[in-house]
N, CA and C atoms as an extended XYZ file, in Angstrom:
606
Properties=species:S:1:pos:R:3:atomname:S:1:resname:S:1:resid:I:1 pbc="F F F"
N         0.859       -1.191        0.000 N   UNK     1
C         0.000        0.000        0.000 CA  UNK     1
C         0.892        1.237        0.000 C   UNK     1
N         0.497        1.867       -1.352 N   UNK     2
C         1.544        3.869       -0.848 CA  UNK     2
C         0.970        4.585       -0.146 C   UNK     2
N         1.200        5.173        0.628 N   UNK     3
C         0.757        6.296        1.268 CA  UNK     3
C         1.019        7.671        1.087 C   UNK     3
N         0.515        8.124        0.868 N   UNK     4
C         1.247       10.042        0.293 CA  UNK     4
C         0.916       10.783        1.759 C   UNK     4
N         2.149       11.712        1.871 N   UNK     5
C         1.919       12.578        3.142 CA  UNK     5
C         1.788       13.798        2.222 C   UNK     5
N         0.946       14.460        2.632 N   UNK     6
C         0.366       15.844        2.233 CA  UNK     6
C         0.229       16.863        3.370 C   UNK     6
N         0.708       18.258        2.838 N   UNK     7
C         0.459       19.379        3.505 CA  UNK     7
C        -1.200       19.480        3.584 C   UNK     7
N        -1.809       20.510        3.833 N   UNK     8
C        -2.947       20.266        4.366 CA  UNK     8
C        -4.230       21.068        3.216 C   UNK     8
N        -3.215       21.894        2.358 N   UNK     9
C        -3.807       22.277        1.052 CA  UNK     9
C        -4.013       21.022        0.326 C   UNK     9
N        -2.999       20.025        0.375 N   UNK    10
C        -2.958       18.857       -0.788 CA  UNK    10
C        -1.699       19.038       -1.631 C   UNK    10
N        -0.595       19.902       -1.601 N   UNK    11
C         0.589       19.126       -1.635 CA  UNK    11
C         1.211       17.829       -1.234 C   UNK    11
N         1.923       17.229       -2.282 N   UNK    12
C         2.629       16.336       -2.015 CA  UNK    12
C         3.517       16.225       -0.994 C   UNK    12
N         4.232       16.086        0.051 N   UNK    13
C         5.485       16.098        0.116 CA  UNK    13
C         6.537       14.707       -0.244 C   UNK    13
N         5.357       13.625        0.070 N   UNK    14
C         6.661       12.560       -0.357 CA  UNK    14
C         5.176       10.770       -0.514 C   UNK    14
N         5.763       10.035       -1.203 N   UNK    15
C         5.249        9.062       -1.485 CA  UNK    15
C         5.611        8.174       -0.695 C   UNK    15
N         5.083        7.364        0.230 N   UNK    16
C         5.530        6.572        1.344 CA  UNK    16
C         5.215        5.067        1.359 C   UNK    16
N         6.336        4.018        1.525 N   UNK    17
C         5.564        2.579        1.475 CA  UNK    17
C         5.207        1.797        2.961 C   UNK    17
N         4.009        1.538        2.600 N   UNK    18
C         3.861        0.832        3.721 CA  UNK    18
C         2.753       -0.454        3.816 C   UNK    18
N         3.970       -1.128        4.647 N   UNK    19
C         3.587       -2.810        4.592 CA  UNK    19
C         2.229       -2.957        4.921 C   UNK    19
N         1.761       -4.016        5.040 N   UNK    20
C         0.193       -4.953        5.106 CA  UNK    20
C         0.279       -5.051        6.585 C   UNK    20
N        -0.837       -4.626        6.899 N   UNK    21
C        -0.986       -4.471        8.670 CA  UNK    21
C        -1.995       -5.710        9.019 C   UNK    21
N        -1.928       -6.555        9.748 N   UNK    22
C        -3.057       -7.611        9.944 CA  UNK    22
C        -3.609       -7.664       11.354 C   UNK    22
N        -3.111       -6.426       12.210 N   UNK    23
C        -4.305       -6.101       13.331 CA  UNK    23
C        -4.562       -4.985       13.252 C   UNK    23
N        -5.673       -4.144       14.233 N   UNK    24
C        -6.218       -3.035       13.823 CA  UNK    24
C        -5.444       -2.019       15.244 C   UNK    24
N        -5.479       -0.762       14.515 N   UNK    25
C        -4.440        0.107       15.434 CA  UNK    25
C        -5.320       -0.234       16.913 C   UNK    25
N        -4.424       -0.276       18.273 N   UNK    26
C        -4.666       -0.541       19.376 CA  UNK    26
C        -5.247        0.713       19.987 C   UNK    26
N        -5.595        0.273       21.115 N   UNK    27
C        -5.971        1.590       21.949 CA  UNK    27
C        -5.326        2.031       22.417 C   UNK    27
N        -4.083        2.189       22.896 N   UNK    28
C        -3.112        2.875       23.487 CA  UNK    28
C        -3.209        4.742       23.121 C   UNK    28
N        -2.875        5.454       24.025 N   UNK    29
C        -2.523        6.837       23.509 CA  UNK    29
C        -1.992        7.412       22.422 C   UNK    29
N        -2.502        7.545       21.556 N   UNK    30
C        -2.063        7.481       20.129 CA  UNK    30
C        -0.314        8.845       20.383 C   UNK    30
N        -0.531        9.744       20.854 N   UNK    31
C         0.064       10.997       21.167 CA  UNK    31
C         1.384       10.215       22.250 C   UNK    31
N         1.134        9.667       22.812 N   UNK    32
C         2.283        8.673       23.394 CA  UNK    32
C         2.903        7.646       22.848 C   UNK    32
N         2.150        6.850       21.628 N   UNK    33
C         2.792        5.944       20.886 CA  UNK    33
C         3.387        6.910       19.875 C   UNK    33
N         3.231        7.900       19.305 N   UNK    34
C         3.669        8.484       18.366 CA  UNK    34
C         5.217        8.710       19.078 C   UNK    34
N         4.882        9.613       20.076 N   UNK    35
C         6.649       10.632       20.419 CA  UNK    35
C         7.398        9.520       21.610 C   UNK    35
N         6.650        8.373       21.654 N   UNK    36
C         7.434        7.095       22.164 CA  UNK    36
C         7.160        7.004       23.741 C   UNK    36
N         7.104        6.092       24.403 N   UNK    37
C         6.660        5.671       25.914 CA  UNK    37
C         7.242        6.242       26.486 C   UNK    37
N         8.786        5.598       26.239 N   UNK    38
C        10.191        6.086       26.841 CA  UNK    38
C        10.829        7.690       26.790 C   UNK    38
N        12.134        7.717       26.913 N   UNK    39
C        12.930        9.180       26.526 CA  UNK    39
C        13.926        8.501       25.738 C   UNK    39
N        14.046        8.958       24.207 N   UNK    40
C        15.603        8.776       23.869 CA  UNK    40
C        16.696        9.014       24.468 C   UNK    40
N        17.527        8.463       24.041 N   UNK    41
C        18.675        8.651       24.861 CA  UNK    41
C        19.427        9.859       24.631 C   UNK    41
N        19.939       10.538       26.595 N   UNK    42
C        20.225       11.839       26.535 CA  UNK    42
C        20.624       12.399       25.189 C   UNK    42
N        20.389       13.662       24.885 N   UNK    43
C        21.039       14.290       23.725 CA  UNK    43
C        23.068       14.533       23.729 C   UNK    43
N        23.631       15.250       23.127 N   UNK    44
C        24.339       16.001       23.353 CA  UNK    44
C        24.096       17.649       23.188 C   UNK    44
N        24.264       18.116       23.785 N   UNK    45
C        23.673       19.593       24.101 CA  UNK    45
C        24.305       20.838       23.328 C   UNK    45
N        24.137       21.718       22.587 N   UNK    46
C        25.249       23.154       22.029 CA  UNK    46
C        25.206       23.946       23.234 C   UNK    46
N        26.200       24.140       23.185 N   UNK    47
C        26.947       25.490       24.128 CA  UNK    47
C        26.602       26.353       24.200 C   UNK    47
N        25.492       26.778       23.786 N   UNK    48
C        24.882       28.625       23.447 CA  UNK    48
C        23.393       27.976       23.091 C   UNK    48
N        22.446       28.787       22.564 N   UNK    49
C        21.028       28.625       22.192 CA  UNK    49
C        21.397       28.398       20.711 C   UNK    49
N        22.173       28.879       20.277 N   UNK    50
C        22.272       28.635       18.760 CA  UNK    50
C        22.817       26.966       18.198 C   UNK    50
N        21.857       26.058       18.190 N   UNK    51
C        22.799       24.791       17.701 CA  UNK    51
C        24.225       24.948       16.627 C   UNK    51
N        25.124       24.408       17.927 N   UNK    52
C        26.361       24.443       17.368 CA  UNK    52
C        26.749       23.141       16.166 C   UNK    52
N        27.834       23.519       14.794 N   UNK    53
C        27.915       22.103       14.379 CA  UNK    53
C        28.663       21.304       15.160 C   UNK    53
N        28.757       20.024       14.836 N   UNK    54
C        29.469       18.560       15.976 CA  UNK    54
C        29.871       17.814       15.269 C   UNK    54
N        30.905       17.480       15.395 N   UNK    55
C        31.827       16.586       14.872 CA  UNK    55
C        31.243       15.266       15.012 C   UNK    55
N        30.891       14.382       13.688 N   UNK    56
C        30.271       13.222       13.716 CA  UNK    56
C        31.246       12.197       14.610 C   UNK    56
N        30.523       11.742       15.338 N   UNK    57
C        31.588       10.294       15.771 CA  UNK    57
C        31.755        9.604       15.335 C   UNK    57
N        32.186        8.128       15.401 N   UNK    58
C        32.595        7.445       14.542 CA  UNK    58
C        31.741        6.076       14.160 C   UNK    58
N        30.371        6.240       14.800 N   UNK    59
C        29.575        5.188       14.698 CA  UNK    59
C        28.321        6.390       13.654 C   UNK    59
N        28.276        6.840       13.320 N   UNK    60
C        27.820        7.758       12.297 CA  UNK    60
C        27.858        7.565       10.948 C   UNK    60
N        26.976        7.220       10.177 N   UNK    61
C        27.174        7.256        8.898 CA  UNK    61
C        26.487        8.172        7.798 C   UNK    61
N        26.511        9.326        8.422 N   UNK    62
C        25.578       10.510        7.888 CA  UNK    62
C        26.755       10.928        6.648 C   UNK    62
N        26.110       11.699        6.108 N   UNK    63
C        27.057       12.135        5.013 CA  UNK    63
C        27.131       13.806        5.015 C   UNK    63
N        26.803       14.168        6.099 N   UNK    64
C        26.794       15.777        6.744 CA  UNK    64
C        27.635       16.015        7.249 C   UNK    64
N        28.122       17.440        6.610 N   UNK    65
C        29.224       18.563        6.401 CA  UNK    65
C        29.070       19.293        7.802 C   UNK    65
N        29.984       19.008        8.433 N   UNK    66
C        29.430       20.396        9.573 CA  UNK    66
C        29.948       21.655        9.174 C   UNK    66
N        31.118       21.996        8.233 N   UNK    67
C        31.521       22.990        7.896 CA  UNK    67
C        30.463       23.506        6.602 C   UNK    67
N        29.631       22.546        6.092 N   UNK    68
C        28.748       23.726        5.009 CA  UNK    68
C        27.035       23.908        6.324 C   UNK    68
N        27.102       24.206        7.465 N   UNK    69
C        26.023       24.701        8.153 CA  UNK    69
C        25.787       26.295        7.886 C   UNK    69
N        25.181       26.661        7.319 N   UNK    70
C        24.517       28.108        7.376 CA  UNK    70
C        23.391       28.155        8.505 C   UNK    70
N        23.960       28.501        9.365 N   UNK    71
C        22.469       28.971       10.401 CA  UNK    71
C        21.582       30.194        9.750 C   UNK    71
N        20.324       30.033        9.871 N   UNK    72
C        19.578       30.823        9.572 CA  UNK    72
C        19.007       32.333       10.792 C   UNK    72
N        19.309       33.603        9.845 N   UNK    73
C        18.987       34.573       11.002 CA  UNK    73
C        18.129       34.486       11.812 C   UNK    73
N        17.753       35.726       12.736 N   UNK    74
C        16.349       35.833       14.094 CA  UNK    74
C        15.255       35.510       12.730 C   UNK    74
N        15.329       36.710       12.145 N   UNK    75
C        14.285       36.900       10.871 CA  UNK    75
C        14.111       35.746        9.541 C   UNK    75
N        14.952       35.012        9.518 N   UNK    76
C        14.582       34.110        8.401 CA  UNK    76
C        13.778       32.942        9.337 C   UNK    76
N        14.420       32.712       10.542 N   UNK    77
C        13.579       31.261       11.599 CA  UNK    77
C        11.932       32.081       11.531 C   UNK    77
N        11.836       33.465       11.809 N   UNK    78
C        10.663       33.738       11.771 CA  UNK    78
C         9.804       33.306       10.428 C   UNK    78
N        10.358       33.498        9.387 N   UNK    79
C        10.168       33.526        8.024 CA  UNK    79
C         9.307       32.004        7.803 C   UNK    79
N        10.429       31.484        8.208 N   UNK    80
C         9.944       29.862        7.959 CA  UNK    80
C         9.256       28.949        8.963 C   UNK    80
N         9.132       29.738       10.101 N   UNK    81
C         7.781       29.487       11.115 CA  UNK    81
C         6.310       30.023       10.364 C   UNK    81
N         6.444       31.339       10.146 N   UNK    82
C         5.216       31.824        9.629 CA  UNK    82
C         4.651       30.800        8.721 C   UNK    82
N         5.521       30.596        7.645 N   UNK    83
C         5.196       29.713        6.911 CA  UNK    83
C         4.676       28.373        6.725 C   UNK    83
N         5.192       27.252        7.677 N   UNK    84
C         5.606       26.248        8.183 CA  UNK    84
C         3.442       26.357        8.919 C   UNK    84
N         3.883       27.034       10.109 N   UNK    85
C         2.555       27.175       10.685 CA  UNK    85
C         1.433       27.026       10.031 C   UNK    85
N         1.302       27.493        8.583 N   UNK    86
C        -0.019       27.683        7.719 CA  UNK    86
C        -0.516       26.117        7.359 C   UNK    86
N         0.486       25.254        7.564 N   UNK    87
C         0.440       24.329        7.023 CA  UNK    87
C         0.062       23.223        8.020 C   UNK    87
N         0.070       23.475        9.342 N   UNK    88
C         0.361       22.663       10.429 CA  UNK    88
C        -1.358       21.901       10.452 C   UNK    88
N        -1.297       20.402       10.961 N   UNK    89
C        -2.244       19.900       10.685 CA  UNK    89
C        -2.783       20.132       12.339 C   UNK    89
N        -4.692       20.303       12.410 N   UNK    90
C        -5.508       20.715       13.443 CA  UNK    90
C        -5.553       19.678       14.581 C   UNK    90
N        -4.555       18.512       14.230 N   UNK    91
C        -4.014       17.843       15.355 CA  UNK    91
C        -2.877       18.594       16.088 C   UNK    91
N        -2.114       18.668       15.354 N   UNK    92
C        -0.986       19.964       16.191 CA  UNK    92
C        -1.364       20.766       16.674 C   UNK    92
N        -2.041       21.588       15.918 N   UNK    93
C        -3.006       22.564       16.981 CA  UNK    93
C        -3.662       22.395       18.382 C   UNK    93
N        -4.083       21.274       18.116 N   UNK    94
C        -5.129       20.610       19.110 CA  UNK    94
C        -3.859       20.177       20.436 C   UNK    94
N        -2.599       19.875       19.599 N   UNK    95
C        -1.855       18.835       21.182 CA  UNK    95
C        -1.259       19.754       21.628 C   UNK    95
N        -0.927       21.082       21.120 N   UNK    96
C        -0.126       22.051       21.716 CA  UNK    96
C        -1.028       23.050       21.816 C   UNK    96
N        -0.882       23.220       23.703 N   UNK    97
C        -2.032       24.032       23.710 CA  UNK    97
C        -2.097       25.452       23.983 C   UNK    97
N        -0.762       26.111       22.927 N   UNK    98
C        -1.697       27.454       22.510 CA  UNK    98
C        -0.621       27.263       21.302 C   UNK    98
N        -0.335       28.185       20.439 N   UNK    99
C        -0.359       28.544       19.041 CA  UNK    99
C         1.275       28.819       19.344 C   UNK    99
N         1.821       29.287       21.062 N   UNK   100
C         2.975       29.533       21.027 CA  UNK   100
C         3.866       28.207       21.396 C   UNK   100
N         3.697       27.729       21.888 N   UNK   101
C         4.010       25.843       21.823 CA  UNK   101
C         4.277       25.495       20.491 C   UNK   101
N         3.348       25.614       19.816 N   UNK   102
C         3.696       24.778       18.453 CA  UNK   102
C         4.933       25.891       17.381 C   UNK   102
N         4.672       27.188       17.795 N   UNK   103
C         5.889       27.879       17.314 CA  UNK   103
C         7.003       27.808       18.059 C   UNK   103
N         7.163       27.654       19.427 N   UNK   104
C         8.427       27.154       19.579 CA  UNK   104
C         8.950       25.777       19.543 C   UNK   104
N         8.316       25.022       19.224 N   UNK   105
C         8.940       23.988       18.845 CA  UNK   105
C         9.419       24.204       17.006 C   UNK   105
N         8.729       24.642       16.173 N   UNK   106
C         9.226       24.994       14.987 CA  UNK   106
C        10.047       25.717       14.943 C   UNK   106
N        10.471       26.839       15.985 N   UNK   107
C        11.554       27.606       15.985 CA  UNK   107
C        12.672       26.588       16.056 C   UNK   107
N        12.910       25.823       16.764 N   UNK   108
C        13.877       24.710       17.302 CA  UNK   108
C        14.137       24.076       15.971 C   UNK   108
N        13.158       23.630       15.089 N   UNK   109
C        13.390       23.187       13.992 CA  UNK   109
C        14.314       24.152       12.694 C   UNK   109
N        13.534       25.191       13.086 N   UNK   110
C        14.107       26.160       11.775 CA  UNK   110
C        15.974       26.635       12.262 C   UNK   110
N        16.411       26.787       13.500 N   UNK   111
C        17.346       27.097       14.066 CA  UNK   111
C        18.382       25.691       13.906 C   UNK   111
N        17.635       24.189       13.751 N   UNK   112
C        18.308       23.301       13.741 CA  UNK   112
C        19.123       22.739       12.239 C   UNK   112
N        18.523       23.395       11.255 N   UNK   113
C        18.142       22.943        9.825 CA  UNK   113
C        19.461       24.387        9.065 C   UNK   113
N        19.676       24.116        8.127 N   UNK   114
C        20.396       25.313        7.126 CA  UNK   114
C        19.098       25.900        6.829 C   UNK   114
N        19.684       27.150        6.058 N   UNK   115
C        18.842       28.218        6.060 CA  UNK   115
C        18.548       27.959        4.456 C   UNK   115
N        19.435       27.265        3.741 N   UNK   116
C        19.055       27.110        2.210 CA  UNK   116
C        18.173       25.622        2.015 C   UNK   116
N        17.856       24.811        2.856 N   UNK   117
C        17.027       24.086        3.221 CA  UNK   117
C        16.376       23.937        3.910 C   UNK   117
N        15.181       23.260        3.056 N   UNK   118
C        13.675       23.311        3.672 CA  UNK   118
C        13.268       22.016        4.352 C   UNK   118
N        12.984       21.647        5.365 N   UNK   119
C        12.735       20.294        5.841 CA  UNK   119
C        11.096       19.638        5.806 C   UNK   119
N        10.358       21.173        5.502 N   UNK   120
C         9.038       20.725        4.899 CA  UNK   120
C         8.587       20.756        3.695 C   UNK   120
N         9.234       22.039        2.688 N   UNK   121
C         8.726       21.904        1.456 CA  UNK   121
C        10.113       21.649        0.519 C   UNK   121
N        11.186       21.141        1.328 N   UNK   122
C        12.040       20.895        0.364 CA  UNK   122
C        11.629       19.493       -0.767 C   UNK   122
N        12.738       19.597       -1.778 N   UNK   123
C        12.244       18.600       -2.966 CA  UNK   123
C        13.026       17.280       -2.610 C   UNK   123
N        12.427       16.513       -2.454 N   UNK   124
C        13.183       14.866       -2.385 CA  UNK   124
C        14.337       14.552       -3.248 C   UNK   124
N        14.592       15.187       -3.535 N   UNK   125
C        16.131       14.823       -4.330 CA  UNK   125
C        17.304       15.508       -3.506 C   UNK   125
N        16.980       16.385       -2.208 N   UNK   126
C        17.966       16.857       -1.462 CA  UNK   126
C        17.732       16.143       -0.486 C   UNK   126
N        18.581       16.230        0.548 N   UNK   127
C        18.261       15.700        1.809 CA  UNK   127
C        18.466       16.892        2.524 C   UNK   127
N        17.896       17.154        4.021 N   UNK   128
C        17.931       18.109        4.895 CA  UNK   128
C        18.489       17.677        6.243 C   UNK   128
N        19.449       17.977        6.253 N   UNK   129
C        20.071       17.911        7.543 CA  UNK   129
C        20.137       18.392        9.186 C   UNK   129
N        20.439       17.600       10.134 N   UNK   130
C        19.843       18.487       10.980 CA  UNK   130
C        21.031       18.950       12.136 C   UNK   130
N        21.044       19.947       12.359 N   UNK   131
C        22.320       20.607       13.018 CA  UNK   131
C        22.661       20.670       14.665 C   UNK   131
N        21.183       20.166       15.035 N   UNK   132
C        20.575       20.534       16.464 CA  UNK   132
C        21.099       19.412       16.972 C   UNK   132
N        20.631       19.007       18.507 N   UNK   133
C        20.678       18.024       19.031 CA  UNK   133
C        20.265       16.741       18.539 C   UNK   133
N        21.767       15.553       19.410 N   UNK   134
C        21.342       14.267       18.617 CA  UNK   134
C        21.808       13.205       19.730 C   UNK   134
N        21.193       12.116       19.674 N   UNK   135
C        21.383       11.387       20.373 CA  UNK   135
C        23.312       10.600       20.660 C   UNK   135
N        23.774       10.761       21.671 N   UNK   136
C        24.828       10.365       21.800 CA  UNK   136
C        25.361        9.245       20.831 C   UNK   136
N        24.631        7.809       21.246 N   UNK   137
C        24.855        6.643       20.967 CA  UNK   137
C        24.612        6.386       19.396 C   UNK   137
N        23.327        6.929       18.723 N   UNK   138
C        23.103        6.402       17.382 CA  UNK   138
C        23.209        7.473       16.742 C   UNK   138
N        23.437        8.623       17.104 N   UNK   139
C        24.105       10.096       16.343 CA  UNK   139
C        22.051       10.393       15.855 C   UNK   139
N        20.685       10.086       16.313 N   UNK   140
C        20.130       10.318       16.247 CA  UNK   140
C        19.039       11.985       16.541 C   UNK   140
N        18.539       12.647       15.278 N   UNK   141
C        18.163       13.637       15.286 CA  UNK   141
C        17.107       14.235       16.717 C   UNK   141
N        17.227       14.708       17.667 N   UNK   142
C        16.118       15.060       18.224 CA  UNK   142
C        16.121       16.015       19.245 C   UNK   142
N        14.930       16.831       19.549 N   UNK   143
C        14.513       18.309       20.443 CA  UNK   143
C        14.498       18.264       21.517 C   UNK   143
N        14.598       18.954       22.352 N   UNK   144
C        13.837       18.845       23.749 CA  UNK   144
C        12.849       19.948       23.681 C   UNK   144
N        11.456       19.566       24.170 N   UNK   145
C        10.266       20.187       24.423 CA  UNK   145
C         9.606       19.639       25.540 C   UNK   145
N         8.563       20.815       26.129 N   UNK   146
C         8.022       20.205       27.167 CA  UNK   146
C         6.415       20.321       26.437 C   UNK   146
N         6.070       18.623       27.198 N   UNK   147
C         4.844       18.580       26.293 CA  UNK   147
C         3.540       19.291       27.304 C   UNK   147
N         2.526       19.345       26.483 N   UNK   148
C         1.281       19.936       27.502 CA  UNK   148
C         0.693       18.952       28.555 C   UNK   148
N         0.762       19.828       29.468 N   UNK   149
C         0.499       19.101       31.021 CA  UNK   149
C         1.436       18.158       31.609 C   UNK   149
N         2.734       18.611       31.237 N   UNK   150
C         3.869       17.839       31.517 CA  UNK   150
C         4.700       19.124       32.318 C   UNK   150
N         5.868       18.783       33.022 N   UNK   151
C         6.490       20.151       33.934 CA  UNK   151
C         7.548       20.029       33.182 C   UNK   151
N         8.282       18.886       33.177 N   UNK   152
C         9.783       18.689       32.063 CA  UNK   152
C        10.166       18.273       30.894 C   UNK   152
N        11.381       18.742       30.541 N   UNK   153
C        11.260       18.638       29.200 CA  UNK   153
C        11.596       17.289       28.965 C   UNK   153
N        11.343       16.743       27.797 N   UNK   154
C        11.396       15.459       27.543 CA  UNK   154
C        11.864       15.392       25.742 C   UNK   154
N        12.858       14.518       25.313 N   UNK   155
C        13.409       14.080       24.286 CA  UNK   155
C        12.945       13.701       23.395 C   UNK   155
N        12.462       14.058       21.561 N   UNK   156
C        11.446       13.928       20.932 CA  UNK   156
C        12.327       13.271       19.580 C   UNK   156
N        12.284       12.515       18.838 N   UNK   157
C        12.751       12.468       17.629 CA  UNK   157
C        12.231       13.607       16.670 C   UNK   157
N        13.195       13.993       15.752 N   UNK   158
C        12.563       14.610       15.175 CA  UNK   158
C        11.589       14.734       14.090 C   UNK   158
N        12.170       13.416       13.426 N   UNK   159
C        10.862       13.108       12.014 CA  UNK   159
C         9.880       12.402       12.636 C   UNK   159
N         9.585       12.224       13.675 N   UNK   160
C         8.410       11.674       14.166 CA  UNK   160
C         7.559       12.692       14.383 C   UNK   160
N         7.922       13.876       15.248 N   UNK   161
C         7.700       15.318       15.573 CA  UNK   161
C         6.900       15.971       14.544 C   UNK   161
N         8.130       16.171       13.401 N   UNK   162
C         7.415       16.408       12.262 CA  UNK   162
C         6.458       16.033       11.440 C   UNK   162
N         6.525       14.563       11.567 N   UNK   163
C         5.702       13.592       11.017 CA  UNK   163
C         4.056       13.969       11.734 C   UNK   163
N         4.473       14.088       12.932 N   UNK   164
C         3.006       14.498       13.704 CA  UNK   164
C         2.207       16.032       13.257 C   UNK   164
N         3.178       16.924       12.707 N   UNK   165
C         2.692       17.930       12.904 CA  UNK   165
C         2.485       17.959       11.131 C   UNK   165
N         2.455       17.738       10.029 N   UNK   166
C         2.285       17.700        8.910 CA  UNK   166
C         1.477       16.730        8.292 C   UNK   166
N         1.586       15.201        8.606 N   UNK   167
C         0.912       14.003        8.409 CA  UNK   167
C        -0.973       14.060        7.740 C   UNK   167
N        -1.043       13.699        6.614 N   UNK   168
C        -2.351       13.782        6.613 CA  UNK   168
C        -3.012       12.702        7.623 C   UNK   168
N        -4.258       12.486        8.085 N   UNK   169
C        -4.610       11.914        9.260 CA  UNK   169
C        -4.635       10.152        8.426 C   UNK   169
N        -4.935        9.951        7.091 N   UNK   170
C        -4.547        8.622        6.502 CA  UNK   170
C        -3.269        8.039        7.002 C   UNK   170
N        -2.085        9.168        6.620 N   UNK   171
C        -0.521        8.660        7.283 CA  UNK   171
C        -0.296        8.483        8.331 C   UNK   171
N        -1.450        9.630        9.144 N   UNK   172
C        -1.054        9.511       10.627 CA  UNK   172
C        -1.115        7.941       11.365 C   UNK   172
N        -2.365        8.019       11.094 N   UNK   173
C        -2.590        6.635       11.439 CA  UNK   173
C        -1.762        5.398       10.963 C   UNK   173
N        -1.388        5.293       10.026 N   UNK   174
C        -0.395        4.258        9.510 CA  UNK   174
C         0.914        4.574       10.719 C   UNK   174
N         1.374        5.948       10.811 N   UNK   175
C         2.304        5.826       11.510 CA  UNK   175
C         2.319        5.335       12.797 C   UNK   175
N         0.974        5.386       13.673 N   UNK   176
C         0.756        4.724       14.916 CA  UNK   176
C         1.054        3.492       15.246 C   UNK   176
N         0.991        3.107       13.930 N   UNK   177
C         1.355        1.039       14.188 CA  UNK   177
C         2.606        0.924       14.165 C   UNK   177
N         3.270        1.990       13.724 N   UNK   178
C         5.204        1.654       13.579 CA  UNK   178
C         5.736        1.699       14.637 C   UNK   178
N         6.827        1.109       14.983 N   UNK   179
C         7.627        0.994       16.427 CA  UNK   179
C         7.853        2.655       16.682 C   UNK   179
N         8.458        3.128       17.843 N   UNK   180
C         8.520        4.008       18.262 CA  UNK   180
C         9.738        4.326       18.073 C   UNK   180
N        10.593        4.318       17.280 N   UNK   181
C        12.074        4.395       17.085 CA  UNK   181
C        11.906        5.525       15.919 C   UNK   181
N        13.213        6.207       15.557 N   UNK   182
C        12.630        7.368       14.601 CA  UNK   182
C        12.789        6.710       13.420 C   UNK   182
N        11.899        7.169       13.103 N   UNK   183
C        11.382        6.646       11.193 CA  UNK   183
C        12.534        6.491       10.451 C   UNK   183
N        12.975        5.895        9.575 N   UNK   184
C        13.721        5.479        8.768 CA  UNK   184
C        14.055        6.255        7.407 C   UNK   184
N        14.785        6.452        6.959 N   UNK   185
C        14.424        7.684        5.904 CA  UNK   185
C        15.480        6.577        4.947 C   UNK   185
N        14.781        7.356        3.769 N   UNK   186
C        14.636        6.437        2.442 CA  UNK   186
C        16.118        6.799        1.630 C   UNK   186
N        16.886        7.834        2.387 N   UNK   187
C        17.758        8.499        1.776 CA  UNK   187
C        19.591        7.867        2.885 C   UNK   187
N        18.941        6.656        4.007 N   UNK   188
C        19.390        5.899        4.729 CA  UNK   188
C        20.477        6.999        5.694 C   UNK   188
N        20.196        7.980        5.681 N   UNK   189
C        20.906        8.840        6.433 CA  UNK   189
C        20.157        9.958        7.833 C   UNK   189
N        20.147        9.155        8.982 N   UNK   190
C        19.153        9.225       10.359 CA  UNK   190
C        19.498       11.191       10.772 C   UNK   190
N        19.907       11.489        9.960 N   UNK   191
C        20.587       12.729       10.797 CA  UNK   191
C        19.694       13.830        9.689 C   UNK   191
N        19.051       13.198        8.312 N   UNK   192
C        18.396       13.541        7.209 CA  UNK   192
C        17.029       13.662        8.093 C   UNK   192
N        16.129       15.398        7.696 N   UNK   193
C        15.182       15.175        8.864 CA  UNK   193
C        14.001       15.628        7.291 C   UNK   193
N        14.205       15.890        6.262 N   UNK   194
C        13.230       15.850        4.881 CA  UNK   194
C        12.107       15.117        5.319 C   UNK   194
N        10.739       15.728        5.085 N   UNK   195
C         9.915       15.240        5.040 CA  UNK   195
C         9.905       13.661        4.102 C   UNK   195
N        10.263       14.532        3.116 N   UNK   196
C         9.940       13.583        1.331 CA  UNK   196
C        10.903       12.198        1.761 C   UNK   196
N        11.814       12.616        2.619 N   UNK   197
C        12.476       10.478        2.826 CA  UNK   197
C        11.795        9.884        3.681 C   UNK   197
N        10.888       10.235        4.606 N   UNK   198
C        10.931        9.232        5.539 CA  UNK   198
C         9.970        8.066        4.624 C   UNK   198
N        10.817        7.426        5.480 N   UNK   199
C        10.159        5.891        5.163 CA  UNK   199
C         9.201        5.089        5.521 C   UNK   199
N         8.159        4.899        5.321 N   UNK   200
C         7.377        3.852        6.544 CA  UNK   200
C         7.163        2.570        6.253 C   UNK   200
N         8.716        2.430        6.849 N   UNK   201
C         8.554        0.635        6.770 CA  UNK   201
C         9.535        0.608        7.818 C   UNK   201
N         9.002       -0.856        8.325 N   UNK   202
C         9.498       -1.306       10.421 CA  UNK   202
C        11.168       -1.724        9.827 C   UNK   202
């Protein structure tokens, strides 16, 4: 079965495969199976508010430059929040509960990402990289946010994140049945946060 994830006009962003499901999604907290039971494992942290680049370690197989990072200005993160926002699906809306929640977590995104790439409307033939925090052990992409009705912050993947906040509600749901590990991207590079790769297959 393909699945297409679409912005919420009905753009494309990416064509998605996904396997034959033979039970029906569970009852569990859908909003907890999505951003995972657990906490990923600690991040490594930048030194300032501005995500610093990091020297890949050696269990890494990303193919990201830390020397071609362009951080994007105060005014361009605004740029591509404004934007970004128009698009955000009325589940996001709904889990973050006011309008400034869901922009600061996109700020985090736009601050994490180059400024000449787009991680939502970029074209699938690039990959988008992510500059921000990543998991120690698997060099894995992800935020810290505090969720609603929660006091601390807690460790989010990021194409899952994203995945939540763009997903038409067809994908969404497909994505509920996938393990809780961050999505797989089609471009086999975990540090790649492009809408258009992720993959949905276990």
């Amino acid at each position: 079965l393909w699945l297409k994830l679409r912005l919420n006009g009905g753009t494309i962003l990416a064509t998605l495969f996904l396997d034959m499901f033979q039970c029906r999604m569970c009852a569990e907290n859908p909003l907890a199976k999505l951003f995972g039971g657990g906490e990923p494992t600690q991040p490594t942290k930048p030194k300032s508010g501005t995500p610093k680049p990091r020297r890949k370690q050696s269990n890494s197989t990303s193919t990201r430059r830390d020397e071609e990072f362009h951080p994007r200005s105060d005014e361009e993160v605004m740029a591509a929040v404004e934007q970004w926002e128009k698009y955000a699906h009325p589940r996001a809306r709904e889990f973050f509960s006011s309008p400034e929640m869901l922009r600061e977590v996109l700020v985090q995104v736009a601050r994490g990402t180059d400024k000449n790439h787009d991680p939502v409307f970029g074209p699938e033939s690039k990959c988008v990289f992510w500059f921000g925090d990543v998991t120690k052990e698997n060099q894995w992409a992800v935020l810290k946010m505090i969720k609603p009705r929660e006091q601390q912050e807690s460790v989010t993947y990021v194409n899952r994140l994203l995945a939540f906040i763009f997903a038409t509600d067809d994908s969404f749901e497909a994505l509920m049945r996938l393990p809780k590990d961050p999505f797989k991207m089609s471009c086999n590079d975990q540090l790649c946060v492009c809408l258009a790769h992720i993959s949905i297959v276990v």
